[in-house]
Steps between C-alpha positions, in 0.01 A plus 500: 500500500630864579176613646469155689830544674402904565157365612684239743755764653205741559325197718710405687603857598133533632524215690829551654377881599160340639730337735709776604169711553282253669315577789606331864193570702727410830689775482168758583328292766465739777723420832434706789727658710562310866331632808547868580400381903600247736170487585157573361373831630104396410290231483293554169533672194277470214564598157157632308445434116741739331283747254625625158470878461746579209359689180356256254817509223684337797266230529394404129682189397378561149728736350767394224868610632599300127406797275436937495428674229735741575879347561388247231404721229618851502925549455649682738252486791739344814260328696162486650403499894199301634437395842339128479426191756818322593335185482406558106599184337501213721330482877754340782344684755210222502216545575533934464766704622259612777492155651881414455582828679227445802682125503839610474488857772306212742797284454755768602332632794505107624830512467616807628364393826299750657210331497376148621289502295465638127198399341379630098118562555283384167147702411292148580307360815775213577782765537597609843427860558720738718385502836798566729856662399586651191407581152676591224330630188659520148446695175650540188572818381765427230636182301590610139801446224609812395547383153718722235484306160753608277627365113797772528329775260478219233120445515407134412892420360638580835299167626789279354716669731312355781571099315880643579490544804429875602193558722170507407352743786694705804334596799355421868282246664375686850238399790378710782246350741336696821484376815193522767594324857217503725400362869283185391272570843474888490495523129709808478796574299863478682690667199481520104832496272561419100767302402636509160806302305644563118717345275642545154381310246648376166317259279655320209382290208593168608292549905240364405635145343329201667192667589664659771299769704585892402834638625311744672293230724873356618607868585182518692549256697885628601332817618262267741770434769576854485122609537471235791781615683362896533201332617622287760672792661232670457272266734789447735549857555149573596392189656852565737385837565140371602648277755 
């Protein structure tokens, strides 16, 4: 009966922290900033598939973040670094993060307003291709969780302090993208510029209760606005200049 009523407690403690840490997917859906014009200062602006250049451990989705050899099994050793996708356990940037981010820049650079027109140009025959105006070309240079693991110097025992309440991993989750703006009918480059965004990091136990995505995909995307506001000022600067 003892073990019952332990058994019970111990539930019902799960569920009421699965509720506390559940994940509100409202509270990350991108709103851009209002128009940085009173009036648009081009007609067209077409955003180009965005290309992923980072190093291949930034990419892989198949690494475990659960377990190291190290923190887990020798005493004494603090932590252990590794540099891994953001978007590790579960995928809300849907389709790819490539996509989301050509959606989501073509969104803010319709609503900053110095364009009539902002269109996101796809790599098949049906999709409009620049002609007239602008074009902005995107890569990615960084996305990664800078992940430090730690069980305290306790080796596998420290892991029950993580049931308790104290951290599992510190760290950072950064981005930096780079920026090409070019003259759609001369095809030469206006200006170049990288734009880059961090934030701290701190994953516990109980983030990833209700099969909610990886802390490090929500910090991502609270670095976005950031990343979309150098980028905006970026365009307006130069296309301003131009005229």
């Amino acid at each position: 009966m003892k073990n019952f009523c332990l058994a019970f407690i111990f539930s019902v403690g799960m569920l009421f922290l699965s509720g506390c840490f559940s994940f509100d997917e409202s509270i990350y859906e991108y709103h851009p900033q209002v128009s940085a014009v009173d009036k648009p200062l081009a007609d067209n602006c077409y955003v180009m598939p965005i290309l992923d250049i980072r190093p291949a451990a930034q990419r892989d989705l198949s690494y475990n973040i659960s377990d190291d050899p190290y923190v887990s099994y020798i005493p004494l050793w603090p932590y252990s670094k590794s540099e891994i996708n953001p978007l590790m356990k579960y995928d809300y940037f849907r389709p790819d993060l490539q996509d989301m981010l050509q959606i989501l820049i073509a969104r803010d650079l319709r609503f900053s307003g110095i364009f009539q027109n902002v269109k996101p140009v796809r790599f098949d025959e049906s999709s409009e291709k620049p002609v007239f105006g602008y074009v902005v070309k995107i890569w990615i240079n960084e996305a990664v969780w800078n992940r430090y693991l730690t069980t305290y110097g306790l080796a596998f025992p420290g892991t029950m302090l993580w049931s308790l309440g104290l951290p599992m991993s510190y760290g950072s989750v950064s981005m930096e993208i780079e920026a090409d703006l070019i003259d759609a009918q001369t095809k030469n480059s206006i200006a170049k510029g990288k734009f880059r965004a961090e934030t701290s990091c701190t994953e516990f136990l109980f983030d990833q209760m209700d099969y909610t995505p990886s802390v490090a995909e929500a910090k991502l995307c609270e670095i976005f606005p950031k990343i979309a506001s150098q980028l905006r000022a970026f365009v307006l600067k130069n296309i301003t200049e131009k005229k």
